[in-house]
TORKOL-4160 file (C-alpha; in steps of 0.2 Angstrom, whole numbers, padded with zeros to 4 digits, m for minus):
230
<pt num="1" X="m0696" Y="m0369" Z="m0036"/>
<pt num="2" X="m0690" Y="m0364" Z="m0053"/>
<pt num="3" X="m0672" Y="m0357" Z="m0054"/>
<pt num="4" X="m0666" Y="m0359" Z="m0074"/>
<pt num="5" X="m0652" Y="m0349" Z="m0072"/>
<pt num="6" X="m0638" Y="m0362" Z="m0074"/>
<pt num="7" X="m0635" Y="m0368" Z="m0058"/>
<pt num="8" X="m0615" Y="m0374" Z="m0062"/>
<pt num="9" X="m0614" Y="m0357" Z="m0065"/>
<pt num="10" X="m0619" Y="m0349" Z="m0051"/>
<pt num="11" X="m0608" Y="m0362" Z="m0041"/>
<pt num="12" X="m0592" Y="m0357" Z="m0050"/>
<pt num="13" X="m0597" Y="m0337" Z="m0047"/>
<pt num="14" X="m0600" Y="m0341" Z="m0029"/>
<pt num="15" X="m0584" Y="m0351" Z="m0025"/>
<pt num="16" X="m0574" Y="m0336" Z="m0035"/>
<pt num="17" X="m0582" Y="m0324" Z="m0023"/>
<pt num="18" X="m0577" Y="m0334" Z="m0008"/>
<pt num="19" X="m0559" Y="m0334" Z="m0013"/>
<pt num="20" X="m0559" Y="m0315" Z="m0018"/>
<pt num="21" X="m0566" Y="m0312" Z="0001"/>
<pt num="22" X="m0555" Y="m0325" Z="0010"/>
<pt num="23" X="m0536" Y="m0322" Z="0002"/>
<pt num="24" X="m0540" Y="m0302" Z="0002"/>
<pt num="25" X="m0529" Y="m0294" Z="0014"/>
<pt num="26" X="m0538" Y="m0278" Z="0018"/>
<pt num="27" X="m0545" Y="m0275" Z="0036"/>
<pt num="28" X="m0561" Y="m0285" Z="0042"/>
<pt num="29" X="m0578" Y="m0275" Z="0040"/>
<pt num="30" X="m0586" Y="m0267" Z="0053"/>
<pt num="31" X="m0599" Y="m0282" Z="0055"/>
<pt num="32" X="m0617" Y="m0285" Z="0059"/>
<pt num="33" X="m0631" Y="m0273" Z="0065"/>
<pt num="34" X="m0648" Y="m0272" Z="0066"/>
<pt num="35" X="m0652" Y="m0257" Z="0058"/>
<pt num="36" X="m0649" Y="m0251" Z="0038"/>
<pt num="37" X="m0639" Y="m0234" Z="0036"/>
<pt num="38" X="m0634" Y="m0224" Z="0024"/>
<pt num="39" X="m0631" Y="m0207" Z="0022"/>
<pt num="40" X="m0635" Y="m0203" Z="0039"/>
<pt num="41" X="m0652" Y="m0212" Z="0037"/>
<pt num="42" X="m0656" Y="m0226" Z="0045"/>
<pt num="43" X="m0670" Y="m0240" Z="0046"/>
<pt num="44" X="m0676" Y="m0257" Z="0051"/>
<pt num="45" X="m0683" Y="m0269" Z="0040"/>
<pt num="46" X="m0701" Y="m0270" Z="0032"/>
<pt num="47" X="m0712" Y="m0283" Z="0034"/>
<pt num="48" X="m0718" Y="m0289" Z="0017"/>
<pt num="49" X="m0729" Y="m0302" Z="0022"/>
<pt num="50" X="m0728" Y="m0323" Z="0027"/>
<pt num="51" X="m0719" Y="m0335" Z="0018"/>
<pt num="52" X="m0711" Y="m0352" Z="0021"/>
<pt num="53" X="m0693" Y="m0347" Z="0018"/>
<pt num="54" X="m0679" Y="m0338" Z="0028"/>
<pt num="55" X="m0676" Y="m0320" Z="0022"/>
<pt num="56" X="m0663" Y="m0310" Z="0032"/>
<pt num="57" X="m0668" Y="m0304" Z="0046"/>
<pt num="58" X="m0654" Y="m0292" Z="0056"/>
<pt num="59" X="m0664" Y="m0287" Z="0070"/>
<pt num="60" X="m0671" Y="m0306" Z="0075"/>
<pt num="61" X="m0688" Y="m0300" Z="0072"/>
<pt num="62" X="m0702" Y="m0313" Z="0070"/>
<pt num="63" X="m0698" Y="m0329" Z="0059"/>
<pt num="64" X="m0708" Y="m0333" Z="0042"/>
<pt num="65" X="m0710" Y="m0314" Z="0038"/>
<pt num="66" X="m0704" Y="m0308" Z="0021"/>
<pt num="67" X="m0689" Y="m0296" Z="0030"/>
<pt num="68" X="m0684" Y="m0281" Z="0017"/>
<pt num="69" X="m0670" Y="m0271" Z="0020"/>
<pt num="70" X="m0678" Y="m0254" Z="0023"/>
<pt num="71" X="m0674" Y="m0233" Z="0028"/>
<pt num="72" X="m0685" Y="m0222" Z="0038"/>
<pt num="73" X="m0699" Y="m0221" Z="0050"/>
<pt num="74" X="m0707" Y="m0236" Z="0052"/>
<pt num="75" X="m0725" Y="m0225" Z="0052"/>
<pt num="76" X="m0720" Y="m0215" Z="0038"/>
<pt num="77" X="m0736" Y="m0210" Z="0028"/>
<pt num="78" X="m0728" Y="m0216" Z="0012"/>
<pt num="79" X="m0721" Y="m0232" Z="0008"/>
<pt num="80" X="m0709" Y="m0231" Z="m0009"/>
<pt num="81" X="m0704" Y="m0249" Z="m0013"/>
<pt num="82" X="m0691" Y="m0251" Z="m0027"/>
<pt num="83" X="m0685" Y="m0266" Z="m0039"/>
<pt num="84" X="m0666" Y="m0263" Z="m0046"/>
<pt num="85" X="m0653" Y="m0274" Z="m0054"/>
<pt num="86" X="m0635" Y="m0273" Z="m0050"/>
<pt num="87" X="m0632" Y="m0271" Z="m0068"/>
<pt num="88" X="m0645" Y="m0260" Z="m0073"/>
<pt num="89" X="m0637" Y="m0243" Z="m0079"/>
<pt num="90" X="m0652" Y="m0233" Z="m0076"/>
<pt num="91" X="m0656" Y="m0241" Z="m0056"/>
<pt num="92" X="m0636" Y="m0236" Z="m0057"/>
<pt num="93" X="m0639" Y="m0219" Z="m0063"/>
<pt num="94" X="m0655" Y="m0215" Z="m0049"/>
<pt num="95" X="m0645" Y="m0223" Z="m0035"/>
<pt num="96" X="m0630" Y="m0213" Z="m0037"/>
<pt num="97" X="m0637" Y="m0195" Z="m0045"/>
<pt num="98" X="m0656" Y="m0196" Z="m0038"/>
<pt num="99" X="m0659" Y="m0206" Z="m0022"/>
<pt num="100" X="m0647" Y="m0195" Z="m0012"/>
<pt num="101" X="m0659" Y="m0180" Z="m0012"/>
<pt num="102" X="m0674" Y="m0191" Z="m0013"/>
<pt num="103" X="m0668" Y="m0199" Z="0004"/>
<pt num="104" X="m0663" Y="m0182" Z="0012"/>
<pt num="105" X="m0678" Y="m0173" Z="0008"/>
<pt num="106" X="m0692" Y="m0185" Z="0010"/>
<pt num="107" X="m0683" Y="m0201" Z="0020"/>
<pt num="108" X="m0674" Y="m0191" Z="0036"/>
<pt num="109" X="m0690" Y="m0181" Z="0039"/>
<pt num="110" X="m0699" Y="m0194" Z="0042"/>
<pt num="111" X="m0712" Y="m0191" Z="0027"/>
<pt num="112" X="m0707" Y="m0209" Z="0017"/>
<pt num="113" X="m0701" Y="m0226" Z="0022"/>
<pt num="114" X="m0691" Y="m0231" Z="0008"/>
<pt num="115" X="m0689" Y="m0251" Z="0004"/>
<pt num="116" X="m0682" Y="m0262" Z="m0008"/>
<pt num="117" X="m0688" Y="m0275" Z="m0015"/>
<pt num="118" X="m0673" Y="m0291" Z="m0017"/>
<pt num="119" X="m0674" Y="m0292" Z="m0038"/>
<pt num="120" X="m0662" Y="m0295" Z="m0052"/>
<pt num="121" X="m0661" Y="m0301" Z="m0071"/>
<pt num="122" X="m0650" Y="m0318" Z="m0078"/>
<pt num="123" X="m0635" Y="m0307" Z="m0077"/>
<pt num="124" X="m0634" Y="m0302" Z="m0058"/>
<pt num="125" X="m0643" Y="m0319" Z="m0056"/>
<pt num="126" X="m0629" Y="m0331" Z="m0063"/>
<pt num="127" X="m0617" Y="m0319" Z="m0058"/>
<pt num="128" X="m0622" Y="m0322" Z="m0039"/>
<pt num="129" X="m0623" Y="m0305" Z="m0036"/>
<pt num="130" X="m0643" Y="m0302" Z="m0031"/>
<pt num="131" X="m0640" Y="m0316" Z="m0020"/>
<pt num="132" X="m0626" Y="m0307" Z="m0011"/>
<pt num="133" X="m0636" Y="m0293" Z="m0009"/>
<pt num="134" X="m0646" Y="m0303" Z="0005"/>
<pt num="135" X="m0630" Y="m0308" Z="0011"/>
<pt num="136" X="m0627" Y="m0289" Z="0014"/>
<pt num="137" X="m0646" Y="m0287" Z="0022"/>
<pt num="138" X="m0641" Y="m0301" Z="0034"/>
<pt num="139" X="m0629" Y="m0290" Z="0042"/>
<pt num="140" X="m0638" Y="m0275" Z="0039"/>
<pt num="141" X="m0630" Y="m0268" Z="0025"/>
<pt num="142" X="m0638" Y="m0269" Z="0011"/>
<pt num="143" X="m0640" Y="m0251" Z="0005"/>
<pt num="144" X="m0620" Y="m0247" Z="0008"/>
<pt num="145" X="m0617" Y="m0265" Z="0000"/>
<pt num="146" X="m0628" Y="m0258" Z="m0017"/>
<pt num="147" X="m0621" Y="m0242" Z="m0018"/>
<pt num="148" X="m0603" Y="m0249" Z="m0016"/>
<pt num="149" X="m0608" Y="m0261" Z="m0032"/>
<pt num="150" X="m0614" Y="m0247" Z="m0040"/>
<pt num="151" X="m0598" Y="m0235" Z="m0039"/>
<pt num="152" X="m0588" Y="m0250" Z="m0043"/>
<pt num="153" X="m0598" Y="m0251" Z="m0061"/>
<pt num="154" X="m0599" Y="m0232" Z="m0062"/>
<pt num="155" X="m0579" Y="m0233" Z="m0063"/>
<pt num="156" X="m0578" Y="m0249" Z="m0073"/>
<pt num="157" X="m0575" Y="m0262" Z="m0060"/>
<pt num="158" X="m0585" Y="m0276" Z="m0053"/>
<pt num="159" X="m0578" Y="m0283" Z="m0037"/>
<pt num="160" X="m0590" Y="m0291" Z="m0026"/>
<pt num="161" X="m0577" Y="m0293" Z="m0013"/>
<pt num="162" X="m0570" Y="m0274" Z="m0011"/>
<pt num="163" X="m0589" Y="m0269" Z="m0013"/>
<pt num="164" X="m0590" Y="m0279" Z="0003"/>
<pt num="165" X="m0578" Y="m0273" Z="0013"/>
<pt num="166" X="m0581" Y="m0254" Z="0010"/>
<pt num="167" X="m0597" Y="m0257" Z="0014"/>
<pt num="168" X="m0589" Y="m0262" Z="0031"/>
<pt num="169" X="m0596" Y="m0283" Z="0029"/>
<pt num="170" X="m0589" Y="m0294" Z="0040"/>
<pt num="171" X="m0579" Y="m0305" Z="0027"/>
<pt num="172" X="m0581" Y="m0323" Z="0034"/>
<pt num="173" X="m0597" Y="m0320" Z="0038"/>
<pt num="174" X="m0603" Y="m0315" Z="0020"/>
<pt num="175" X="m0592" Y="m0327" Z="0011"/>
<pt num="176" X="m0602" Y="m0341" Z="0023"/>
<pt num="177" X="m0617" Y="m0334" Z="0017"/>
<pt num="178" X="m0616" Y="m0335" Z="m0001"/>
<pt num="179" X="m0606" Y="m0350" Z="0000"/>
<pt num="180" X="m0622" Y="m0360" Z="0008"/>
<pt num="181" X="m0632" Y="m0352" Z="m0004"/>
<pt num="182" X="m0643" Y="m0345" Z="0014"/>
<pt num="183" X="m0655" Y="m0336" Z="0004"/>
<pt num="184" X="m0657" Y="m0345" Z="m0013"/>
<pt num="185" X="m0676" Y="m0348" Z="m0010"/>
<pt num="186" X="m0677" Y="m0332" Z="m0003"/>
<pt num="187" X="m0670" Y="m0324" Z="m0017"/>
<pt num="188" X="m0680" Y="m0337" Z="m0029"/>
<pt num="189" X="m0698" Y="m0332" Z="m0020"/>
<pt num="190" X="m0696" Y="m0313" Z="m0024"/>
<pt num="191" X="m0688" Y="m0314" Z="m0044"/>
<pt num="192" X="m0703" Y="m0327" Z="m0048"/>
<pt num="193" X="m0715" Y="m0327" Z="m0039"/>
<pt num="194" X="m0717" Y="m0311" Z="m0028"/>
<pt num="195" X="m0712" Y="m0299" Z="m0041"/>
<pt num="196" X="m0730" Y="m0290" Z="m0041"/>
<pt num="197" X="m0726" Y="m0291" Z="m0059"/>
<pt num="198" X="m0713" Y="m0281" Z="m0064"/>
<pt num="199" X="m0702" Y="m0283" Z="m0078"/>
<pt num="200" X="m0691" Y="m0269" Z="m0081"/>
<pt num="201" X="m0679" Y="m0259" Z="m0067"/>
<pt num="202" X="m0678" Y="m0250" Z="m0061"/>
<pt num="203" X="m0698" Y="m0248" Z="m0055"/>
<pt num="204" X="m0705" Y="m0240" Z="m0040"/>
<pt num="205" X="m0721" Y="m0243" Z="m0031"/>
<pt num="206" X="m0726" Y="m0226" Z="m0022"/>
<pt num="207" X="m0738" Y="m0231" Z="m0010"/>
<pt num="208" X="m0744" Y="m0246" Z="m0022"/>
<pt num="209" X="m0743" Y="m0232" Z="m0037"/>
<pt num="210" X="m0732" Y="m0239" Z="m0051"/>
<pt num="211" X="m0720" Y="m0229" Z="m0059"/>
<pt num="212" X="m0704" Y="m0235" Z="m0069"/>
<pt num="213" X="m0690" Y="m0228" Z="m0075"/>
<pt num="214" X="m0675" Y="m0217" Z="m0067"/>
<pt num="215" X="m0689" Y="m0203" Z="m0066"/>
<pt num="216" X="m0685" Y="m0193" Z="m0050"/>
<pt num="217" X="m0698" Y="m0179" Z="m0053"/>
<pt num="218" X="m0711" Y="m0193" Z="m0058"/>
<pt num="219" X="m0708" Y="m0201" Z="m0040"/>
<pt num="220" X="m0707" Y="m0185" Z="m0031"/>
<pt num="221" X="m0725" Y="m0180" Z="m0040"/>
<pt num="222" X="m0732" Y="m0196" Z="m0033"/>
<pt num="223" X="m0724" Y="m0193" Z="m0016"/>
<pt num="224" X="m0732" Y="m0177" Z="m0015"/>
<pt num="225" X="m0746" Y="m0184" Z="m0020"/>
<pt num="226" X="m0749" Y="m0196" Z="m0008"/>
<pt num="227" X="m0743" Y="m0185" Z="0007"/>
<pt num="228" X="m0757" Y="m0171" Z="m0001"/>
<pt num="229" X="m0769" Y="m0186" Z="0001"/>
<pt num="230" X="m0765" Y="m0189" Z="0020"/>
């Protein structure tokens, strides 16, 4: 499968982000679990379909199953499924300012099943960092993984490791992860193949509705919109 992202590259960033997680001297994460969480919402992961490859799969559901780090009931009426890049200052911008109320208002009663889609452009790509994303999922920690990332470029870091560990990562087992390069064809199958075409992030399918952009009253107008629709 096509990579074309410089593979020496990704090797260096990878080896960096091993040693950044294995001489770091904070205390261990809180590890693995089955379930996502954040913000006092929680979630198991949505089943986007077969595939040959191994995604991350927390709660050891059933093999050769796209496994997406997802939040909410797993028979919400709405499904909201969401490309971002790490580096993206808009997806940045929605994460930190707009999906808070979005997940609080819609997500913890039960009215939307919110997902996200594993995505990312050249930069987060060679940089290793959306493949350390499903490093995260693998524990279950995907969403608190992202927004750590997120506040670290908000204050002008970038520290994949500290992201990590506030997230509450088990170090050893994450620097394993990306190390092996687990989920490459994972990763590989979702940026170029199973993209349902998008090309701009951050982009948002609302119950299979397309909207892009960090458009919060745009997404809530579909939401409504489909809950109206029953």
């Amino acid at each position: 499968m096509p990579w074309g992202i410089g593979g020496a590259v990704l090797l260096v960033v990878i080896l960096v982000v091993v040693q950044s997680l294995q001489s770091s001297s904070a205390s261990p994460g809180n590890g693995p679990r089955e379930v996502e969480w954040i913000s006092d919402v929680t979630g198991y992961s949505y089943d986007a379909g077969e595939t040959d490859y191994v995604y991350p799969n927390p709660a050891g559901f059933e093999a050769g199953r796209k496994w997406l780090p997802a939040l909410g009931e797993e028979d919400a009426p709405v499904v909201i499924i969401e490309f971002t890049d790490i580096f993206c200052g808009h997806c940045r911008n929605y994460s930190l300012d707009n999906l808070p109320e979005i997940l609080d208002e819609y997500v913890a009663t039960g009215k939307v099943r919110y997902v996200d889609h594993f995505y990312g452009f050249a930069n987060s790509l060679e940089r290793g960092t959306a493949l350390s994303t499903l490093c995260a999922a693998e524990q279950g920690r995907y969403f608190e993984y992202k927004h750590a990332l997120f506040e670290s470029l908000e204050a002008g870091t970038y520290d994949v490791g500290s992201a990590a560990r506030a997230a509450g990562i088990d170090d050893d087992q994450f620097a394993e992860c990306i190390q092996d390069q687990r989920y490459l064809e994972a990763l590989q199958e979702m940026v170029f193949i199973d993209n349902s075409g998008v090309s701009a992030t951050p982009t948002f399918f609302v119950n299979g509705k397309m909207i892009s952009g960090n458009d919060p009253v745009g997404i809530r107008r579909l939401i409504d919109q489909a809950l109206s629709e029953g």
